[in-house]
DRENTOR-857642 format. One line per 8 residues: number of its first residue (from 1); for each residue x, y, z of N, C-alpha, C. Coordinates in steps of 0.2 Angstrom, whole numbers, plus 5000, padded with zeros to 4 digits. Layout:
// residues N
NUM = X Y Z X Y Z X Y Z | ...
END
This chain:
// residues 137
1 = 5004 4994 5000 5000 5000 5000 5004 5006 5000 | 5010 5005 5003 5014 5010 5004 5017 5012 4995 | 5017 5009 4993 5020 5011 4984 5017 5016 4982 | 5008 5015 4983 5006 5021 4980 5006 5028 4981 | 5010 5030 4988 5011 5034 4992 5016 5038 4988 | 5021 5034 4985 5027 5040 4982 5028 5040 4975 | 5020 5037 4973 5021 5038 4964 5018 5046 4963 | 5022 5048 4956 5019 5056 4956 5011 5055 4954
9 = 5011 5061 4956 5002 5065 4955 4999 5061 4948 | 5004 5066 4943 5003 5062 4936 5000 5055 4936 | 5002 5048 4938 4998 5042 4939 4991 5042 4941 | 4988 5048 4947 4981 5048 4945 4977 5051 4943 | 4980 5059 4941 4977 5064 4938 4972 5062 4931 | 4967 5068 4934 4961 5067 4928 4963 5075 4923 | 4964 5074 4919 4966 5079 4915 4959 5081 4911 | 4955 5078 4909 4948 5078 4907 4944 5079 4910
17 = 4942 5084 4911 4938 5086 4918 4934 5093 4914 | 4926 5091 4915 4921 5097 4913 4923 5103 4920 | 4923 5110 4918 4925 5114 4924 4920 5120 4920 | 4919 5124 4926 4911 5129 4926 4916 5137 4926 | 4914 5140 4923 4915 5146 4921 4913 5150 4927 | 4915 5156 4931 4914 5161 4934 4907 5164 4934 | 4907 5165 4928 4900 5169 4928 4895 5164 4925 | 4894 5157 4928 4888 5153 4925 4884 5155 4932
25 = 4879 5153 4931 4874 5156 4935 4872 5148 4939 | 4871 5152 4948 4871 5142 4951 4865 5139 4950 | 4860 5140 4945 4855 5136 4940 4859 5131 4939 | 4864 5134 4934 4868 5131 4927 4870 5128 4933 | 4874 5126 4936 4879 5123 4940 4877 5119 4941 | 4869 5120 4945 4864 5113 4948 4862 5109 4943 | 4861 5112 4940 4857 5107 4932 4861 5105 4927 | 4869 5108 4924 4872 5105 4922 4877 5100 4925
33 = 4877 5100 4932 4886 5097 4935 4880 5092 4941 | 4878 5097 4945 4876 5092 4951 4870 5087 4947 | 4865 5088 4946 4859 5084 4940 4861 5083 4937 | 4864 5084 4932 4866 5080 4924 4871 5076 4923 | 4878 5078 4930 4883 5076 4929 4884 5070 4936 | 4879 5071 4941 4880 5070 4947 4887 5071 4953 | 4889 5076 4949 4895 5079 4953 4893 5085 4959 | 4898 5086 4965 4897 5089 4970 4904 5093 4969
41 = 4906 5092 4965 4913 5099 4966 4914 5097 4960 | 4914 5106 4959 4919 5106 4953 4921 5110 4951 | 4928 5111 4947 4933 5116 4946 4931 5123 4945 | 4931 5129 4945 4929 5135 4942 4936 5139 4940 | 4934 5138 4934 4939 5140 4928 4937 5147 4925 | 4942 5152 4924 4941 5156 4919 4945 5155 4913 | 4944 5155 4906 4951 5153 4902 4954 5146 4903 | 4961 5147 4908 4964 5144 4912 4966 5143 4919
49 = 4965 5151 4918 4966 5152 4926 4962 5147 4932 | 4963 5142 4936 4961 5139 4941 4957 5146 4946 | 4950 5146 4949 4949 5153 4952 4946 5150 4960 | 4946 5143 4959 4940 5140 4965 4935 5134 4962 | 4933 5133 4970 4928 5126 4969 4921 5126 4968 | 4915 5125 4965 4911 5125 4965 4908 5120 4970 | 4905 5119 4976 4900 5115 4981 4896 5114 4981 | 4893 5106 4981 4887 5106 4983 4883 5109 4989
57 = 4888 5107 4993 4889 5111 4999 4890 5118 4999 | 4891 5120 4997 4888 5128 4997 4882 5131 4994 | 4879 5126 4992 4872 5127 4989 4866 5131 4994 | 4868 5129 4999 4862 5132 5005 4865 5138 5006 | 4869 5141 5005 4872 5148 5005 4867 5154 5002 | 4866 5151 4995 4859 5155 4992 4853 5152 4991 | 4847 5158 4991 4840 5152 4992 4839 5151 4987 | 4836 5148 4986 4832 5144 4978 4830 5150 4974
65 = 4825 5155 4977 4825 5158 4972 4829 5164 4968 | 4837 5162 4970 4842 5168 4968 4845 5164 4965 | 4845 5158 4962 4850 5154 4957 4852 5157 4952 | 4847 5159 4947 4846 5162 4941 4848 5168 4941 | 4852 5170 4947 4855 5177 4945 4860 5177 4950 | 4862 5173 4954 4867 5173 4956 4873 5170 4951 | 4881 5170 4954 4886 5170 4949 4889 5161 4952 | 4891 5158 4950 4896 5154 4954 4901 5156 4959
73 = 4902 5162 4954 4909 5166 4959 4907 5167 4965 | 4901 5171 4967 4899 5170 4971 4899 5166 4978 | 4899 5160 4975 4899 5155 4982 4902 5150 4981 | 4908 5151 4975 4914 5146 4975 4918 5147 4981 | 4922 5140 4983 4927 5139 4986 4934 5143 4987 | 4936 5147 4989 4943 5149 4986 4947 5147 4989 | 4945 5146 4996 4952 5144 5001 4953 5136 5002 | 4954 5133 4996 4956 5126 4996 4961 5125 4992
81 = 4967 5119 4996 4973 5119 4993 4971 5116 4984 | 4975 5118 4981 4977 5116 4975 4984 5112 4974 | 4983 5106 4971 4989 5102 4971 4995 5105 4964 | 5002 5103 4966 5006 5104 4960 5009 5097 4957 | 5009 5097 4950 5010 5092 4945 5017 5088 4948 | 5022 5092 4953 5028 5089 4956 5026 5086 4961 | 5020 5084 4964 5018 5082 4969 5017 5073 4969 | 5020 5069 4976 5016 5062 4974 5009 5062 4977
89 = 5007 5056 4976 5002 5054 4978 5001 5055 4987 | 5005 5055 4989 5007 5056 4996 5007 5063 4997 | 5009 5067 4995 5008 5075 4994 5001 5075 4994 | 4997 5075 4991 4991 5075 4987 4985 5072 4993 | 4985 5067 4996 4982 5063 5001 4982 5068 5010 | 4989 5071 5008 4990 5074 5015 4987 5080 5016 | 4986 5084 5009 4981 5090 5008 4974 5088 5010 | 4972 5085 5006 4966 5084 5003 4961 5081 5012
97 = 4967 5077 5015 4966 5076 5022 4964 5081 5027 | 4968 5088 5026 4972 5093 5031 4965 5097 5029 | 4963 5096 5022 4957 5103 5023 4950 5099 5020 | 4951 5092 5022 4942 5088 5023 4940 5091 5015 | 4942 5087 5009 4941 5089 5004 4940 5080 5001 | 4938 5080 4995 4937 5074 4992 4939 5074 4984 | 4940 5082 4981 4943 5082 4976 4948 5089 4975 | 4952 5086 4974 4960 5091 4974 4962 5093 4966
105 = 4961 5102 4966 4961 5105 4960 4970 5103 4959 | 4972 5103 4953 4981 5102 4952 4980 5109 4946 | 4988 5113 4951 4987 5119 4942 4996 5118 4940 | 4999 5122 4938 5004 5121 4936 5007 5132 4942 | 5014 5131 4942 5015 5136 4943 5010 5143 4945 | 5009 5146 4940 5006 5150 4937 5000 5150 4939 | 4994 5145 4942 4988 5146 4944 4984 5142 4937 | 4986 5140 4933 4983 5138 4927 4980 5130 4929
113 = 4972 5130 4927 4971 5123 4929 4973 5117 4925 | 4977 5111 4926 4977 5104 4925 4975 5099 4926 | 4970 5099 4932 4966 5093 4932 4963 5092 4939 | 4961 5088 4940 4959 5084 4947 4961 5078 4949 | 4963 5075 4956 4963 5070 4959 4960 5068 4964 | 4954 5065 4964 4950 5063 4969 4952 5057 4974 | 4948 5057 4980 4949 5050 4983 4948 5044 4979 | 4942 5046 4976 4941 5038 4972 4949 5036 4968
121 = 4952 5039 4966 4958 5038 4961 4961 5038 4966 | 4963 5040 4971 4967 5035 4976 4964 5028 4978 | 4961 5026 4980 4958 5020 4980 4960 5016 4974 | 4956 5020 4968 4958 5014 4963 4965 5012 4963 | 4970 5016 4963 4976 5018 4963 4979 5010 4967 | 4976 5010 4973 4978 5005 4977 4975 4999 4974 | 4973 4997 4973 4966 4993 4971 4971 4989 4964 | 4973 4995 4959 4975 4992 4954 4982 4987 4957
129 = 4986 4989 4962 4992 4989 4962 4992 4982 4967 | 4989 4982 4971 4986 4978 4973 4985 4971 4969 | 4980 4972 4963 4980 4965 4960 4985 4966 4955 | 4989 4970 4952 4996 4968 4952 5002 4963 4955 | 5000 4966 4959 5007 4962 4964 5003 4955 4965 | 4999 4954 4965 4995 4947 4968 4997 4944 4959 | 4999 4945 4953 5002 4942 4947 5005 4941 4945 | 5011 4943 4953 5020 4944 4952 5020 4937 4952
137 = 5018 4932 4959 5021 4927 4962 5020 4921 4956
END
């Protein structure tokens, strides 16, 4: 189990990843990501800049009837760690630990978004390597 602790990021980064624009409205966010995609977080991207997390959890921040004209930006996440591409798996696990998160933005240098690692991809992560080694003997 300990293997998977010091492979880089890269091994389970999701690079493929739908991400919501600043100014979508948290209609779009509900109905696009949370309903249609059944996601609870997800990247808030301008361009490329990385800007914050969009929450399921922060949904009761605005009432229903302000969806349609409130911003994402609004009630996105800002103060959650962001991983870097030089990081391992073990980097990544200890963040995502430290601030009770379940998916960890990764950007490069500069703030530019590259992807996500979630706990599921840690699990799998083990999971694969796991029945690897069990094909060695």
């Amino acid at each position: 189990i300990e293997q998977r602790f010091t492979l880089p990021l890269s091994s389970i980064l999701t690079t493929d990843v739908l991400t919501v624009p600043p100014d979508a409205t948290v209609s779009e966010f509900v109905y696009m990501h949370v309903l249609g995609r059944r996601e609870r977080v997800v990247p808030v991207v301008s361009g490329s800049a990385y800007l914050g997390m969009a929450q399921l959890s922060q949904l009761s921040s605005v009432s229903r009837d302000e969806w349609e004209t409130t911003s994402v930006e609004s009630m996105m996440a800002t103060d959650l760690p962001a991983g870097s591409p030089s990081w391992t798996v073990r980097d990544a696990v200890v963040a995502m630990e430290a601030a009770d998160i379940e998916v960890l933005a990764v950007t490069d240098s500069a703030g530019n978004f590259i992807g996500v690692v979630t706990e599921d991809d840690v699990v799998r992560l083990g999971e694969i390597l796991e029945e690897t080694e069990g094909t060695e003997s």
